[in-house]
KEKOLPA-10199 format. One line per 2 residues: number of its first residue (from 1); their letters; for each residue x, y, z of N, C-alpha, C. Coordinates in steps of 0.001 Angstrom, whole numbers, plus 500000, padded with zeros to 6 digits. Atoms other than C-alpha are relative to their C-alpha. Layout:
residues N
NUM	A	X:Y:Z:X:Y:Z:X:Y:Z | ...
//
This chain:
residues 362
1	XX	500839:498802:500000:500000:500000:500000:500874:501247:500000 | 499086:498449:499935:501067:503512:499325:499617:500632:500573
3	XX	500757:498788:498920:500253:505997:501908:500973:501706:499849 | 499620:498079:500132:500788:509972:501415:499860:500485:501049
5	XX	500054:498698:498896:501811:512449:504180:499768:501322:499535 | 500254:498883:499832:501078:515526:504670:501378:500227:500619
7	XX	499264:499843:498774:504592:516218:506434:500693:501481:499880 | 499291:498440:499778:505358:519963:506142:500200:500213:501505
9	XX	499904:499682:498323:504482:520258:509866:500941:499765:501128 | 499450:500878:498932:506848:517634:510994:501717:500699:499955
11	XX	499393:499563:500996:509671:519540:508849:500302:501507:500594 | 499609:498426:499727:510075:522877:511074:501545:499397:500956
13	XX	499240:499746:499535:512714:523910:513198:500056:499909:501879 | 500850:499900:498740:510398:524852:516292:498469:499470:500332
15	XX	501106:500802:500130:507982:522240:516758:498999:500090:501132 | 501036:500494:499087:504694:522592:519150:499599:498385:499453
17	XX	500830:501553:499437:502434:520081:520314:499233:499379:498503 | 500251:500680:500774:500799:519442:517006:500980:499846:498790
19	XX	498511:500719:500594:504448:519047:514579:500503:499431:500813 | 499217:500806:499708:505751:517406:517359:499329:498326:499964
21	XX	501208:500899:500538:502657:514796:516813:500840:499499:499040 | 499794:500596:501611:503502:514875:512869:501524:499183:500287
23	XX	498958:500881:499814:507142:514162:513776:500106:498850:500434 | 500579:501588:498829:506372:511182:516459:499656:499320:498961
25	XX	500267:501315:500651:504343:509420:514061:500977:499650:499161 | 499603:499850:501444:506283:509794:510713:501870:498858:500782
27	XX	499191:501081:499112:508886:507861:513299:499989:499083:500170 | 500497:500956:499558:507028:505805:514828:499628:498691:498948
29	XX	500374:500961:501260:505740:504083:511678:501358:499544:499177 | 498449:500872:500530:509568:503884:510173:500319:498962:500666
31	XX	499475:501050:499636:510269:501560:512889:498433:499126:500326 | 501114:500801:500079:506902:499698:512796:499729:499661:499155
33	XX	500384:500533:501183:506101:499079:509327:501098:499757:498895 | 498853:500439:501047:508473:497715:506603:499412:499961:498737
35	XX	500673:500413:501505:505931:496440:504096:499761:501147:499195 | 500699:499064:500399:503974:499596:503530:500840:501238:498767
37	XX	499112:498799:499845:505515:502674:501515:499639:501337:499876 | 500593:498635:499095:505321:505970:502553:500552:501344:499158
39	XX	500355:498874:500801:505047:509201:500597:500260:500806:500807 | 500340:498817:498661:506036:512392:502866:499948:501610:498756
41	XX	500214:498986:500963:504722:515559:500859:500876:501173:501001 | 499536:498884:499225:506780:518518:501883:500494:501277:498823
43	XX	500143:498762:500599:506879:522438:500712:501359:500306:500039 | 498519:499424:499740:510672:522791:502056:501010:498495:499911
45	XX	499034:501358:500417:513680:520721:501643:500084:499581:501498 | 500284:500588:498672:513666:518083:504609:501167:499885:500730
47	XX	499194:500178:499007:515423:517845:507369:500922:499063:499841 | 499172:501102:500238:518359:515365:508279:499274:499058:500743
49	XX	501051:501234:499383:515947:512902:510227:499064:499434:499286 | 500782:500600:501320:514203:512882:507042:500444:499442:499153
51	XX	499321:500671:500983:516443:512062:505057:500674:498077:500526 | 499631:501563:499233:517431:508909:507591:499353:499105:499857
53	XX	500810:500839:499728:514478:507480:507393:500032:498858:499001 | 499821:501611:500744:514339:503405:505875:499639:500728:498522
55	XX	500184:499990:501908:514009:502962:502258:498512:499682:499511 | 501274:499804:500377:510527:502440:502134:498884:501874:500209
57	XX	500611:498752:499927:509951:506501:502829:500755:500577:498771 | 500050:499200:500702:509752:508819:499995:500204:501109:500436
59	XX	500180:498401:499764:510372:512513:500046:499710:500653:498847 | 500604:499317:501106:508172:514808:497462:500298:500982:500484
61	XX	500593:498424:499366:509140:518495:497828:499533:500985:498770 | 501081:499069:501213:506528:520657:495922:500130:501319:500676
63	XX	499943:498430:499625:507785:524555:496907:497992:500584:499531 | 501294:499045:500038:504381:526624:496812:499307:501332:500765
65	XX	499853:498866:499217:503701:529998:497678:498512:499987:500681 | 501189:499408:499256:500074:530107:498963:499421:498616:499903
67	XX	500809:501217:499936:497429:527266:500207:500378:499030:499411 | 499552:500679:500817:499725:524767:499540:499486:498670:500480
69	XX	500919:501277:499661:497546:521689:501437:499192:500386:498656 | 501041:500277:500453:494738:522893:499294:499935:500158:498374
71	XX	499738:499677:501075:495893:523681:496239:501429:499049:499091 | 499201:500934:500653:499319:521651:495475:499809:498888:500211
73	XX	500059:501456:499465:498547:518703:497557:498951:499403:498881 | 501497:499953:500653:495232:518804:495619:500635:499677:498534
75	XX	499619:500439:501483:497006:518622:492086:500884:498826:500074 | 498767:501158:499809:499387:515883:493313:498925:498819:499966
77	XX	501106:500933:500328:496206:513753:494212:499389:499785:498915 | 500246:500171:501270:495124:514479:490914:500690:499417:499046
79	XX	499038:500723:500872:497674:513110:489038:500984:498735:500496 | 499018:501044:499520:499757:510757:491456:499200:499502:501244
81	XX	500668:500015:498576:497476:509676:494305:500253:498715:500572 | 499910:501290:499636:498083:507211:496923:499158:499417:500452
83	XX	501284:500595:499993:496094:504356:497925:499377:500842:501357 | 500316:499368:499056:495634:506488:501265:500589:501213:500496
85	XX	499285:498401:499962:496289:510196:502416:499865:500087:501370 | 500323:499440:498588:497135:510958:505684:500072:501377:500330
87	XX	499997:498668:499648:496491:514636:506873:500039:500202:501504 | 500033:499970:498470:497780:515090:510784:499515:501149:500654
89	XX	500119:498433:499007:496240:518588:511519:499050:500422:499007 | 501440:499267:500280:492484:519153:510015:499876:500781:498239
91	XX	500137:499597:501046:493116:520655:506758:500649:499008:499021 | 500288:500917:501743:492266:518049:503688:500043:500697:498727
93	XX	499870:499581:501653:493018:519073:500223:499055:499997:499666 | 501563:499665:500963:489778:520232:498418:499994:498722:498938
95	XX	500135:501292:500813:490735:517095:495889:501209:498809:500721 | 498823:500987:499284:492286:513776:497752:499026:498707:499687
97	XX	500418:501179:500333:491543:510250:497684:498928:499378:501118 | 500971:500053:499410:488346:508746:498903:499981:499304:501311
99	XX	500171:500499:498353:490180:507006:501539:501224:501309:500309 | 499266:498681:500125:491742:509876:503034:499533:499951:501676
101	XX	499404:499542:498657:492447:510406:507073:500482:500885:500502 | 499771:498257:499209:492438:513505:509137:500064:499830:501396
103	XX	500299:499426:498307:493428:514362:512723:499939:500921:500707 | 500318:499084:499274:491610:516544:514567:500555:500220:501814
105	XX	499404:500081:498714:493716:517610:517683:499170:501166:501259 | 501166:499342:499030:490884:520477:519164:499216:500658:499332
107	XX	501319:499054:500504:488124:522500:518750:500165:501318:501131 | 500000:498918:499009:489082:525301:521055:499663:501502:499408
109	XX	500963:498975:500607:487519:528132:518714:498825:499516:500401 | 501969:500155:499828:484131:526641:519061:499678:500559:501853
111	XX	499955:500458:498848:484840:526800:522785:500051:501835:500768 | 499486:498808:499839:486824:530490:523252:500315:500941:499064
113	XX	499601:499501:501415:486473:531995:519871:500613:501461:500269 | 499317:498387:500024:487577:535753:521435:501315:499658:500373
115	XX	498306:500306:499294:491090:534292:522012:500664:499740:498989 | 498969:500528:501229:491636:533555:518411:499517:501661:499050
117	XX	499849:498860:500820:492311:536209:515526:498436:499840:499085 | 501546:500289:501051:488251:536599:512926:501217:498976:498920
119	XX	499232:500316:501744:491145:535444:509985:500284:498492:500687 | 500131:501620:499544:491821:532119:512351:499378:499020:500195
121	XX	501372:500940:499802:488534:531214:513537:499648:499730:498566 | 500627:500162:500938:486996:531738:510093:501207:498304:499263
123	XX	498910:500851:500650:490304:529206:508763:499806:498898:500795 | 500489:501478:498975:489575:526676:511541:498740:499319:499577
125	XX	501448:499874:499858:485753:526654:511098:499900:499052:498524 | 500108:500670:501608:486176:526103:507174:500710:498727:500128
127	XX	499739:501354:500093:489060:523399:507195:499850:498675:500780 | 500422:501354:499441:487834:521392:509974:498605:499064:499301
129	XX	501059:500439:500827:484207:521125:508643:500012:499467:498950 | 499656:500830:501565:485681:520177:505149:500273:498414:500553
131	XX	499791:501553:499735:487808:517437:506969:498942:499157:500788 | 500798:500897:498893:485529:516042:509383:498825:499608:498693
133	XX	500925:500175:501154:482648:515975:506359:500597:499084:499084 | 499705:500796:501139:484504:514528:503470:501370:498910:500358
135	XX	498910:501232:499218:487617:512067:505295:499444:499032:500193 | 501132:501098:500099:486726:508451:504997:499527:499965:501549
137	XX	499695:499728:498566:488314:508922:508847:500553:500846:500746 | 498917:498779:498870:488717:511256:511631:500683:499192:501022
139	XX	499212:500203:498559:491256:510629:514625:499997:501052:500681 | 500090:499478:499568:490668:512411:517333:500875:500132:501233
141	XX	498716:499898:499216:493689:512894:520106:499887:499828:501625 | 500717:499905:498795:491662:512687:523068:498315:499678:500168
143	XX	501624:499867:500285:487741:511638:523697:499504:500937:500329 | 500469:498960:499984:487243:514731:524769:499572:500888:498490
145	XX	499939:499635:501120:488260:516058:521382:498301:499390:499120 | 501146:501181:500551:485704:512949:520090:498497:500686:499903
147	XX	501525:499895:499343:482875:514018:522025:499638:501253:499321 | 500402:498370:500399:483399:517764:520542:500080:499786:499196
149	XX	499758:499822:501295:484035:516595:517285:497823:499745:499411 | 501276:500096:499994:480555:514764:517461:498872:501018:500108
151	XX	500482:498624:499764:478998:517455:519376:499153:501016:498544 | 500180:498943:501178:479143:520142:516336:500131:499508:498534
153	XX	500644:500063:501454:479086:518379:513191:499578:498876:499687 | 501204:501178:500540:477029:515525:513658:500084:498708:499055
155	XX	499626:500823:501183:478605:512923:511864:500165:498791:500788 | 500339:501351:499383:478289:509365:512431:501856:499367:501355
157	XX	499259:499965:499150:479990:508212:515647:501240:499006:499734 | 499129:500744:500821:481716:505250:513690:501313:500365:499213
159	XX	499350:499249:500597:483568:507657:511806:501138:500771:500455 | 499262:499181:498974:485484:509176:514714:500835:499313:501366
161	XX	499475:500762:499383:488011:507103:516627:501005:501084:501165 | 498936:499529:499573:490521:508079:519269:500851:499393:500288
163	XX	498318:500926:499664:494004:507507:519593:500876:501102:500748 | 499037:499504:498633:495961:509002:522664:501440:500941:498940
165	XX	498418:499613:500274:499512:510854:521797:500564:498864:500871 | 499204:500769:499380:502267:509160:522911:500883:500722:500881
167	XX	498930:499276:499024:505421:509696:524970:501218:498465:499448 | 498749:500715:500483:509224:508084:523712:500912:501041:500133
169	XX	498419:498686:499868:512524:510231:524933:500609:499689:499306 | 499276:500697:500756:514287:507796:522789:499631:500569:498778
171	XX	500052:499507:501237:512762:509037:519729:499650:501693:499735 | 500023:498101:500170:512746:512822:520556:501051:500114:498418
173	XX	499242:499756:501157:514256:514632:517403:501543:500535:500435 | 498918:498990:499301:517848:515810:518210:500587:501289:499609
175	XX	499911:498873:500586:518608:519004:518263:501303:500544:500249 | 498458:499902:499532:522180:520852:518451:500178:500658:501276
177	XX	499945:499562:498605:523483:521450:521912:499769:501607:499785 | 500128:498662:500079:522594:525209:522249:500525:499903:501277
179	XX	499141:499236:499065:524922:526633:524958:499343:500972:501185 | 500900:498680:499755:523147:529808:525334:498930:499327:501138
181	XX	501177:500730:499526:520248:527635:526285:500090:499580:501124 | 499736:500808:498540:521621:525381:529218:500404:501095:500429
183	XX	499463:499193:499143:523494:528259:530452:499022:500685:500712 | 501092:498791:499842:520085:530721:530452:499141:498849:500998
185	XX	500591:500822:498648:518475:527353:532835:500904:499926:500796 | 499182:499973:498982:521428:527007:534997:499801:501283:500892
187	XX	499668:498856:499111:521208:530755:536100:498474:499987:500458 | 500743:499257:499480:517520:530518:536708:499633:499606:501349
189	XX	500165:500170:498234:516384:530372:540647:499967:498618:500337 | 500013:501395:499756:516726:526908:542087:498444:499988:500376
191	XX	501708:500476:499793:512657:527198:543138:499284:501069:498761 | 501280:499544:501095:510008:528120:540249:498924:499039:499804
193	XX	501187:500758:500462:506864:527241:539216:500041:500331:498523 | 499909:500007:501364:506652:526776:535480:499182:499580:499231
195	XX	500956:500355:501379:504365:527128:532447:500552:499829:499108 | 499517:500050:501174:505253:525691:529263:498914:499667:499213
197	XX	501511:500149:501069:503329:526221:526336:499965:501185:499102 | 499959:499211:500764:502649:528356:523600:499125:501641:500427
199	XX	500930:498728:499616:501265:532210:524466:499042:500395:499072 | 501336:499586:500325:497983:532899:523875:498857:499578:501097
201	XX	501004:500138:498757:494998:533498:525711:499380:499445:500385 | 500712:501791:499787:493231:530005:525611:500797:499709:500807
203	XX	499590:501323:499015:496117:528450:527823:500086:501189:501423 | 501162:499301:498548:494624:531418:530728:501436:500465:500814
205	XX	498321:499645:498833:498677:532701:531831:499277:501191:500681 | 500055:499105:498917:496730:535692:532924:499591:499753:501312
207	XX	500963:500548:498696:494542:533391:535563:501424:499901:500822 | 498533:500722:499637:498241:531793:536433:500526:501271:500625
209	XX	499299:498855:499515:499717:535167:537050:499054:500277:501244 | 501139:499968:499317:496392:536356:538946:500284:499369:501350
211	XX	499908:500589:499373:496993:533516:541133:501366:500033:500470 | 498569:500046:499270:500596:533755:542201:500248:501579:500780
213	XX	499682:498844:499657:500083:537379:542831:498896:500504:501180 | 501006:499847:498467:497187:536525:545546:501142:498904:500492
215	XX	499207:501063:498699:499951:533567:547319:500865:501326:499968 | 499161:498885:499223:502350:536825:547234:499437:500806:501011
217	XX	500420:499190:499103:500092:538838:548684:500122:499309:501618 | 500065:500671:498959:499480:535981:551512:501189:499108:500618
219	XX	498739:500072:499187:503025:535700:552148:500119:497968:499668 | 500006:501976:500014:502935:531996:550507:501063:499135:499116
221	XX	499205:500244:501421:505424:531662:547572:501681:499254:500518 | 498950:500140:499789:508226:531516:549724:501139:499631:498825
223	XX	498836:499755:500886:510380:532509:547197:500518:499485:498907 | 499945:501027:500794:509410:530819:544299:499480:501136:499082
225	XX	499771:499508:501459:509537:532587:540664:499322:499413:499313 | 501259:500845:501108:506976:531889:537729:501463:500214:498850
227	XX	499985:499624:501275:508685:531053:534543:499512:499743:498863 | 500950:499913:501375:507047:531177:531112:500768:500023:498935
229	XX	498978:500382:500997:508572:529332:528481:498922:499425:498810 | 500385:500029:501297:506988:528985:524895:499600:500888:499212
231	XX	499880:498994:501053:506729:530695:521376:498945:500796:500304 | 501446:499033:500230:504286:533257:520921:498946:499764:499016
233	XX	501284:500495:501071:501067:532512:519557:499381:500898:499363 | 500961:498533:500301:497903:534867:518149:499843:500648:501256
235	XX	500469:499275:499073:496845:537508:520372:500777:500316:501391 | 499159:500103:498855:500018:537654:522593:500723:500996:500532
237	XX	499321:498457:499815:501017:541365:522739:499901:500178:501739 | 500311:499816:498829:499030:541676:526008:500746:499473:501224
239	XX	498662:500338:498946:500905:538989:527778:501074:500313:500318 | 498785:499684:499848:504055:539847:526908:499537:501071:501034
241	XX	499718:498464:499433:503455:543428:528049:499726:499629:501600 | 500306:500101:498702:502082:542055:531427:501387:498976:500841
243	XX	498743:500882:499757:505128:539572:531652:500950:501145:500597 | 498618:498887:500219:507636:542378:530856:499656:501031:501452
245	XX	500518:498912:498788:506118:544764:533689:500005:499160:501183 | 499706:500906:498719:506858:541866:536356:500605:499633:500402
247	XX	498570:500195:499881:509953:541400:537731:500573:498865:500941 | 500227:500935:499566:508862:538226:539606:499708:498909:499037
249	XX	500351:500921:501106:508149:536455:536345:501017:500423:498980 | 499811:500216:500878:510583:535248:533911:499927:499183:498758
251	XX	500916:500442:501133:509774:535003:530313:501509:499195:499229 | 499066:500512:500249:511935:532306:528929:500005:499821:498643
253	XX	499748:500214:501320:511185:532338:525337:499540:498280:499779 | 499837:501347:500928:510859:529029:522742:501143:499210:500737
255	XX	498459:500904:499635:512996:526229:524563:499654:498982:499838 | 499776:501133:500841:514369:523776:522484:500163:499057:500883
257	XX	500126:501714:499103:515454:520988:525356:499084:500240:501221 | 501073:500237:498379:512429:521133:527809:499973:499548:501125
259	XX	499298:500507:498839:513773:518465:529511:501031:500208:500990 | 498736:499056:499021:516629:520500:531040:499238:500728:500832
261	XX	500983:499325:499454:513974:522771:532049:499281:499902:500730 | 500882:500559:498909:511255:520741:533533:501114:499300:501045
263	XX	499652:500814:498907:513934:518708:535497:500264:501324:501011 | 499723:498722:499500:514789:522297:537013:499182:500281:501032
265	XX	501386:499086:498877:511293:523510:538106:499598:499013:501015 | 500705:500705:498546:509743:522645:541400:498425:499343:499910
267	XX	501233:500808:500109:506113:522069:539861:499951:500266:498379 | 500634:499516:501790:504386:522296:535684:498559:500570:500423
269	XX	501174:499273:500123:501393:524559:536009:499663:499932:498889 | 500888:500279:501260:498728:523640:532920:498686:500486:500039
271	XX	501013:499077:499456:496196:526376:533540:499208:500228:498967 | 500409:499666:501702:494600:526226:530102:498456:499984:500241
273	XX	501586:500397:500076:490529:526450:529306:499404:499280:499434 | 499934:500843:500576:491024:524123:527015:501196:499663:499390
275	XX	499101:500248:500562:493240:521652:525709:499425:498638:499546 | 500687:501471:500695:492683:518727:522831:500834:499052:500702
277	XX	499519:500785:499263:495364:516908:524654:500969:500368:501713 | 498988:499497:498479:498366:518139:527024:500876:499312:499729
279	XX	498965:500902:500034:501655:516683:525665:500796:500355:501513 | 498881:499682:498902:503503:518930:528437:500062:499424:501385
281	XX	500279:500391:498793:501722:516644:531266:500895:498811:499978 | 498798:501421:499840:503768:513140:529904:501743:500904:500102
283	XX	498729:499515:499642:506665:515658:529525:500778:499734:501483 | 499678:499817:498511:506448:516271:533311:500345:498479:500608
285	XX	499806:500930:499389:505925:513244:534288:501385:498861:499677 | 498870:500194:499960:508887:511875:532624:501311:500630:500467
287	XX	499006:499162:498901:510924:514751:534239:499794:499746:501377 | 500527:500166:498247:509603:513802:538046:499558:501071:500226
289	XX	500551:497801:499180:507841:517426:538297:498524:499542:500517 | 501080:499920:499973:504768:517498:539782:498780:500671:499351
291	XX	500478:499518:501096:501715:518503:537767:498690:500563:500843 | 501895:499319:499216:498754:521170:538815:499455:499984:498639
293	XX	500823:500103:500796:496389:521462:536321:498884:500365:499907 | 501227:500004:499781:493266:522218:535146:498898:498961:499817
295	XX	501131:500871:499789:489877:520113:535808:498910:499746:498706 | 500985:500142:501117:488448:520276:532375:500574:499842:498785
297	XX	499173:500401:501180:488553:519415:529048:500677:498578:499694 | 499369:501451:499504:491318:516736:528176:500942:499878:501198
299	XX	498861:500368:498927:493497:517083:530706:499544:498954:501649 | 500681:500973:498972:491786:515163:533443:500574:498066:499151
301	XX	500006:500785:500553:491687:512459:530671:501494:499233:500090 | 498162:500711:500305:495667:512210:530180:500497:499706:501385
303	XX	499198:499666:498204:496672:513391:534015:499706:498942:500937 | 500481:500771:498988:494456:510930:535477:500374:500488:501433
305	XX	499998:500161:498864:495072:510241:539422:501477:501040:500016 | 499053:498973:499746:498691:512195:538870:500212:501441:500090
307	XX	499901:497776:499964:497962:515987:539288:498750:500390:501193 | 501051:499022:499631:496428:518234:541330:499449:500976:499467
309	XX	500647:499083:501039:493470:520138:540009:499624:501397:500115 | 500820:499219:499747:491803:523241:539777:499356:500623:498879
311	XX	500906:499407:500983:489283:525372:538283:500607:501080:499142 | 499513:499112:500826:491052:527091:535729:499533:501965:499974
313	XX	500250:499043:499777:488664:530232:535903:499767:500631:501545 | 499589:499511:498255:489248:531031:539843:501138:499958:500473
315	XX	498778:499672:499339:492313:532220:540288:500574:499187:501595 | 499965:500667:498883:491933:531463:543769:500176:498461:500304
317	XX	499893:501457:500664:491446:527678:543006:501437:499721:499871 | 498349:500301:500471:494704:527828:540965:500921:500171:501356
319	XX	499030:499678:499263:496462:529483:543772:500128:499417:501178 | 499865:500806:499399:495442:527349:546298:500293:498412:500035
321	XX	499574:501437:500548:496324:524261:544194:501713:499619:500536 | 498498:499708:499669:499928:525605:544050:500687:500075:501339
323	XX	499210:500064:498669:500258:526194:547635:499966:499024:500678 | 500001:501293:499218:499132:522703:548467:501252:499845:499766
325	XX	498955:500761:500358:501691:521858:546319:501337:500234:500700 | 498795:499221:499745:504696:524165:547531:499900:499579:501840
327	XX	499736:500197:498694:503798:523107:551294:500099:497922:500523 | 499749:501520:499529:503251:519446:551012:501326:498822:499188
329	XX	499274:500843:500408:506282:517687:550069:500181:498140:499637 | 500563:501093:500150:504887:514091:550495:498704:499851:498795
331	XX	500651:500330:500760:502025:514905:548033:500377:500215:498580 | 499252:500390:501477:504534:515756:545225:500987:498805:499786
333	XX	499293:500802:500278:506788:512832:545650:498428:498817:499257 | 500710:501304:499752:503451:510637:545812:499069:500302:498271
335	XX	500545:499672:501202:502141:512892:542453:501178:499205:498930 | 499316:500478:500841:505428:512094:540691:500084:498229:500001
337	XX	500128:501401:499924:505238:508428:541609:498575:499465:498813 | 501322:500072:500759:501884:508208:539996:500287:500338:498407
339	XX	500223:499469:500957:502658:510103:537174:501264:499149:498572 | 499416:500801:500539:505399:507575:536313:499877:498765:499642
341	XX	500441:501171:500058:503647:504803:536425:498824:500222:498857 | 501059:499442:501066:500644:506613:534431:500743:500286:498570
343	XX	499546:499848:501592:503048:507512:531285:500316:498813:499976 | 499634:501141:500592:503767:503688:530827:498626:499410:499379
345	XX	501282:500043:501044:500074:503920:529194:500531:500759:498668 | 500124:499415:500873:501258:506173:526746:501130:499997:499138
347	XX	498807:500328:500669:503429:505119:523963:500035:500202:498599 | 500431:499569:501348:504038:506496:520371:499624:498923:498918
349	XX	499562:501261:500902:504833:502862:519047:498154:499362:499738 | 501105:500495:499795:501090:502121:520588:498886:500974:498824
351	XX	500722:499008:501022:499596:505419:518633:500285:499697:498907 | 499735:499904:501479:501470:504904:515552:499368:497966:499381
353	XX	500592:501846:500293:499823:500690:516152:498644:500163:499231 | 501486:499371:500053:496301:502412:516110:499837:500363:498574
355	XX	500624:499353:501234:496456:504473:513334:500376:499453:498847 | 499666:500627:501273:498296:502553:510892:499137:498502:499725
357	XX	501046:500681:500173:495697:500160:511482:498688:500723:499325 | 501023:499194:500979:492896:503135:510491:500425:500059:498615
359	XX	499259:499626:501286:495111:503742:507560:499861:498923:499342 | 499960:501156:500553:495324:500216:506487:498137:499222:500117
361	XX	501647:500401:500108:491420:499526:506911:499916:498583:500890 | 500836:500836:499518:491993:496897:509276:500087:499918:501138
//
């Protein structure tokens, strides 16, 4: 069987939670499948991890300046199509093959649409509805995701499977020692609490702030530093500017080894209003950090019994989550215990089992 990627996504430099997905699988399946062969469509010339991959992967690169899912991918299916198309992130080519596979990783416009840009929502709204409508199959990243995919466009429940993310340190991508990098975690405070994640106003850093700045008031922090580490998303002017004006919060930028990072901090704060999954919770838990969190959405789903929760919109909540955490030392050893035993559910080899079974029809 011939199967087509979609793999521009997997193909950056600075990968979030959904390219670090595309990457994982496009992995995962090199060392799982032999028979099959594999097509990876890409707009830029590929990486060196791409180029490694077995002899049953292809690399197509089709340069294209505008809508190049919907428009080049779309003439490639027209003329060269494989027996199956995989698309890892909601936008299907207007022309693809009738077996054709999409994964939907959230719906968090339908949810908080004033947190995204009119030019994003409207771009979400359109290419999900295309994929979810015309894909023989959706994958959905979480049943939460599932339940919302159902929810709003009504499409038969058969049609809509879920398959977990994974977690593999072994097959992280490697990246070059950056210097700069370890040095800029070495100098920062031996106690912090730490968000990682992309900025924007869906993952709620202002609640997070909010909340650390009522345990200051109540004399509770004992001397513990927020830092805030990931790229900048839509709508992120505001944060910054509220970051930058705080001299108790440092803003750590895009960081490439996380794991240096999380082993660092004292807890992972995941304060979001929604999230389709939460890679940064197996992160933690493979670092030993303890994990607060919020109570809705998927994160309950992934975190299970390992985190403490709270209500994302009550500050207060949050801030009294954190100070359990920062005073009870027995309930973070007994979180990280948990939370190590809970990521031996979650495995990419197991995700990439799943779907190359959807892919393969059986």
């Amino acid at each position: 069987m011939k199967i087509g990627i979609e793999a521009e996504r997997a193909n950056i430099d600075r990968p979030t939670g959904v390219e670090h997905y595309a990457q994982q699988m496009i992995l995962s399946f090199s060392k799982l499948d032999q028979s099959n062969q594999y097509v990876l469509y890409l707009r830029t010339e590929p990486k060196n991890w791409i180029k490694s991959l077995p002899k049953n992967f292809t690399v197509k690169v089709m340069p294209f300046p505008l809508f190049w899912t919907q428009l080049r991918i779309s003439w490639e299916m027209l003329v060269n199509p494989p027996d199956v198309l995989f698309i890892m992130a909601s936008a299907l080519p207007f022309i693809h093959p009738k077996n054709s596979v999409v994964t939907i990783h959230d719906l968090a416009w339908k949810f908080y649409p004033e947190t995204f840009t009119a030019g994003t929502r409207r771009y979400l709204e359109f290419s999900t509805a295309f994929a979810v409508r015309y894909a023989k199959k959706v994958i959905a990243v979480s049943e939460q995701t599932r339940q919302d995919i159902l929810h709003f466009y009504k499409v038969p429940a058969e049609k809509v499977c879920t398959i977990h993310h994974g977690f593999d340190a072994s097959s992280e991508i490697q990246i070059k020692n950056n210097q700069d990098e370890l040095d800029k975690i070495t100098k920062l405070p031996d106690k912090f609490i730490l968000y990682l994640g992309t900025l924007q106003p869906r993952k709620n850093i202002d609640g997070l702030i909010d909340a650390l700045k009522q345990l200051e008031q109540e004399d509770k922090l004992k001397n513990y530093k927020l830092v805030i580490a990931g790229g900048k998303g839509w709508l992120y002017d505001r944060i910054i500017k509220r970051i930058e004006g705080d001299k108790d919060i440092i803003y750590f930028g895009y960081v490439n080894d996380r794991f240096a990072l999380l082993k660092k901090a004292s807890m992972l704060v995941q304060p979001a209003f929604y999230e389709g999954f939460g890679l940064q919770i197996l992160d933690a838990f493979y670092a030993k950090v303890p994990v607060v969190c919020s109570n809705i959405s998927s994160l309950p789903e992934v975190a299970g019994d390992a985190a403490k929760y709270f209500d994302p919109k009550d500050p207060g909540d949050i801030a009294q989550a954190i100070s359990t955490l920062i005073e009870d030392s027995d309930l973070c050893a007994s979180l990280v215990a948990l939370g190590q035993e809970r990521l031996k559910q979650f495995t990419w080899s197991s995700t990439a089992e799943k779907t190359l079974s959807v892919l393969t029809n059986k």
